[in-house]
DSSP file (Angstrom, degrees, kcal/mol; ACC not computed):
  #  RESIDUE AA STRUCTURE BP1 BP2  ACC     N-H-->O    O-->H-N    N-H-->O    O-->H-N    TCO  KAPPA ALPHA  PHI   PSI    X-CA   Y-CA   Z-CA
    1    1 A X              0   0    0      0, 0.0     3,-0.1     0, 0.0     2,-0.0   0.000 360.0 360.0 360.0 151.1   90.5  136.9   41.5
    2    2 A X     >  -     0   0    0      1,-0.2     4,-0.7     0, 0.0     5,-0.0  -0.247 360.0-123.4 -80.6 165.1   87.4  137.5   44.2
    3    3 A X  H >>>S+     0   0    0      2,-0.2     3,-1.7     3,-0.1     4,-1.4   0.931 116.3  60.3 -62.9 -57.6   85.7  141.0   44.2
    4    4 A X  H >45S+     0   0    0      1,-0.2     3,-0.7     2,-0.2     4,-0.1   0.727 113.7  38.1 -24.1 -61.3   86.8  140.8   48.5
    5    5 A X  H 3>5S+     0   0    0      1,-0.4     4,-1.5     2,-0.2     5,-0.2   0.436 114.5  51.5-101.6 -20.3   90.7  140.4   47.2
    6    6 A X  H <X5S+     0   0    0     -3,-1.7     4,-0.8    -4,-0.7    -1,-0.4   0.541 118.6  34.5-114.7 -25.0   90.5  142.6   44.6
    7    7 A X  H <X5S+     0   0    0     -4,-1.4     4,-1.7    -3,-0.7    -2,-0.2   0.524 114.1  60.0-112.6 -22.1   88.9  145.5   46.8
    8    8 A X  H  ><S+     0   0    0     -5,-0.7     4,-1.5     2,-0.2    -2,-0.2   0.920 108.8  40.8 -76.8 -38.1   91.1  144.3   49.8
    9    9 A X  H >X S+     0   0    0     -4,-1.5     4,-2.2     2,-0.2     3,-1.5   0.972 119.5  57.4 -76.0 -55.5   94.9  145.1   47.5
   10   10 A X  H >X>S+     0   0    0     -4,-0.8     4,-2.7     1,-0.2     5,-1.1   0.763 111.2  37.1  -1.2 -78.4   92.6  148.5   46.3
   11   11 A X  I 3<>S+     0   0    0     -4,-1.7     5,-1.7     1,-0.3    -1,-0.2   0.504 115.6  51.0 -74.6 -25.0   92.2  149.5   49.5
   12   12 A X  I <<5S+     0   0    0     -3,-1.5    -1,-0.3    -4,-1.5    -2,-0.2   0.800 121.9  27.4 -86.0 -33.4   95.5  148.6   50.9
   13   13 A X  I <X5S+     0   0    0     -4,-2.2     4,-1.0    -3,-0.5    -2,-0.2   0.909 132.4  15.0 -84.6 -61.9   97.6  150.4   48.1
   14   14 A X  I  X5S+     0   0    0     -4,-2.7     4,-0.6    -5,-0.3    -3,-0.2   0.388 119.4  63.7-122.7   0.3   96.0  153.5   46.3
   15   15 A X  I >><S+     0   0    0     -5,-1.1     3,-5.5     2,-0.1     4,-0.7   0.824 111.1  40.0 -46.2 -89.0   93.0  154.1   49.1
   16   16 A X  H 3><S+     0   0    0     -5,-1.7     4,-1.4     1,-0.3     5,-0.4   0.699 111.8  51.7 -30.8 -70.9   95.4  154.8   51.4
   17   17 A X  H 3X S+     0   0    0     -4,-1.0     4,-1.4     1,-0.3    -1,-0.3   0.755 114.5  45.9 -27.1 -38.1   97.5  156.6   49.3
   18   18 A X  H <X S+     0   0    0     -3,-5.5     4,-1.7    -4,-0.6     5,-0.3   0.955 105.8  59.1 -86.0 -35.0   94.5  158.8   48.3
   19   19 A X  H  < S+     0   0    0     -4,-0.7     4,-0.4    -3,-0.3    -2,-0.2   0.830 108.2  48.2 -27.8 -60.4   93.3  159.2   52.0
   20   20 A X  H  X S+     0   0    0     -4,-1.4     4,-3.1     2,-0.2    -1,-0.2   0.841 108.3  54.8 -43.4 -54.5   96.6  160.8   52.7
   21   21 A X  H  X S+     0   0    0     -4,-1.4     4,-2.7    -5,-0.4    -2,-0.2   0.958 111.7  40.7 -30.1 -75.6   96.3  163.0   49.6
   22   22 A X  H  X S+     0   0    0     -4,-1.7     4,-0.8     2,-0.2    -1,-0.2   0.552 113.1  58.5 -79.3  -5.7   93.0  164.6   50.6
   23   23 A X  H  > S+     0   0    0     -4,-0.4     4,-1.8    -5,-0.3    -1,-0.2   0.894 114.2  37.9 -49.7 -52.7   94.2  164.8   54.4
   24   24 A X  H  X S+     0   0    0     -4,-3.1     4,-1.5     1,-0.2    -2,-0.2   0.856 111.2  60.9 -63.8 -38.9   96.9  166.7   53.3
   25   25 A X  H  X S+     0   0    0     -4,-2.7     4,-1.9     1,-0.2    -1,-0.2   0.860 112.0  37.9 -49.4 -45.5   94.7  168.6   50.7
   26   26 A X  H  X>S+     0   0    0     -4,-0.8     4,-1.5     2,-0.2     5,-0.5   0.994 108.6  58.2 -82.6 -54.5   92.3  170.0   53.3
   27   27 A X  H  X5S+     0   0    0     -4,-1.8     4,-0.8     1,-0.3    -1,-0.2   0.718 112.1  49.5 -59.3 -21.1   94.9  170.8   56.2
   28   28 A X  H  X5S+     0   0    0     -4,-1.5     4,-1.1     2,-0.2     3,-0.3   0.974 107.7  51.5 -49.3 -77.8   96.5  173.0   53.3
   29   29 A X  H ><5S+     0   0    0     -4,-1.9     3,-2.1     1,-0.3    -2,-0.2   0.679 112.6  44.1 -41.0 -79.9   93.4  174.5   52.6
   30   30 A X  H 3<5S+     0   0    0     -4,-1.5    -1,-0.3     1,-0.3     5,-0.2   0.838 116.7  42.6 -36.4 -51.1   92.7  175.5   56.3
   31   31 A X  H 3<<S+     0   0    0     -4,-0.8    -1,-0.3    -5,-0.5    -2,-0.2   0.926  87.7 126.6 -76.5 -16.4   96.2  176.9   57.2
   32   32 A X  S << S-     0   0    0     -3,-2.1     3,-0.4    -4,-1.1     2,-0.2   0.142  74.0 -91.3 -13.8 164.7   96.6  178.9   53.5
   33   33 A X  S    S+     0   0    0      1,-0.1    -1,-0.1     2,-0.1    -2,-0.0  -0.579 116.1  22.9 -57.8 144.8   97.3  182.3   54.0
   34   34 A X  S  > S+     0   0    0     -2,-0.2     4,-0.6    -3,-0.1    -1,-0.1   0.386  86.7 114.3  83.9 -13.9   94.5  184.5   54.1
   35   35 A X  H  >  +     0   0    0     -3,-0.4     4,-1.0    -5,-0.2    -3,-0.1   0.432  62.0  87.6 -93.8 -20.5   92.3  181.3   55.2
   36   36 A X  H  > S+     0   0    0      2,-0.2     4,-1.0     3,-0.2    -1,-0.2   0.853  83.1  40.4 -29.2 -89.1   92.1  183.5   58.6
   37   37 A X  H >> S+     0   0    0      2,-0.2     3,-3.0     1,-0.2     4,-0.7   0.959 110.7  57.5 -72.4 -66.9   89.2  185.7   58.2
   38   38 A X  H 3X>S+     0   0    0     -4,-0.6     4,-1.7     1,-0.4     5,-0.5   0.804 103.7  50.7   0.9 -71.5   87.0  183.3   56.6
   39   39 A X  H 3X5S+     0   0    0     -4,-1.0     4,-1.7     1,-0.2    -1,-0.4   0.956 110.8  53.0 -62.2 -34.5   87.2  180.9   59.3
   40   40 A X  H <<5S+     0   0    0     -3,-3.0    -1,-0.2    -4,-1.0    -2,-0.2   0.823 106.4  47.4 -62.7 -32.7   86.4  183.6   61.5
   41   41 A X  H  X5S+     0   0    0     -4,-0.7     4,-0.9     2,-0.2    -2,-0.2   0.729 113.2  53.8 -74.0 -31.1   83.2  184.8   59.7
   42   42 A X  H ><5S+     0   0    0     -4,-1.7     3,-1.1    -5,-0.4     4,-0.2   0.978 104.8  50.7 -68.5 -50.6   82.1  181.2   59.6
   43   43 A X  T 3<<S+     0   0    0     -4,-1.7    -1,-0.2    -5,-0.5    -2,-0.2   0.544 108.8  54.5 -77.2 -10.8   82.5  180.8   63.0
   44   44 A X  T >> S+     0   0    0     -4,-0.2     3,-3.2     1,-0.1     4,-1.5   0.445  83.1  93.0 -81.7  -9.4   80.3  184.1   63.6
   45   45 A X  T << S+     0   0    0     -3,-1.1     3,-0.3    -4,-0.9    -2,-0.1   0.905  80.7  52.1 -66.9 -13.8   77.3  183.0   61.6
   46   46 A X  T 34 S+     0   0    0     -4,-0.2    -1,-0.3     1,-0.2    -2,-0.1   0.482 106.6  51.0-107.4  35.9   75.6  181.7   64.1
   47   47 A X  T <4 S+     0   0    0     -3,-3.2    -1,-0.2     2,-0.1    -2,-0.2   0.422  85.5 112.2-114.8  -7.2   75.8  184.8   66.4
   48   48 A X     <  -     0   0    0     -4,-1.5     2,-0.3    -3,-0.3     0, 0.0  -0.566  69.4-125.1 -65.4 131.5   74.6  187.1   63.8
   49   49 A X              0   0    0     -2,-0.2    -2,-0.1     1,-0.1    -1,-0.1  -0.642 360.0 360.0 -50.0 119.9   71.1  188.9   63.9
   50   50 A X              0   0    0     -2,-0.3    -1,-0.1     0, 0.0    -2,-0.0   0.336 360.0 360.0 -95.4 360.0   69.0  188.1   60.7
């Protein structure tokens, strides 16, 4: 089998499959409970005085 074909069935079966995975993984992350203030503080750093 070529490297191409071999990287092309990869990509077509279990990439995707993991793509989806870590899509989902993160969009958890973000909506969690508690996930709230964080994102707020993050989004203040760059109005903060040093």
């Amino acid at each position: 089998m070529e490297t191409y074909t071999a990287m092309r069935h990869f990509a077509d079966s279990w990439g995707l499959l993991a793509m989806i995975l870590f899509f989902l993984a993160v969009v958890l992350f973000t909506l969690r409970p508690g996930g709230g203030k964080q994102a707020k503080d993050a989004a203040n750093i760059p109005l903060k005085e040093d």
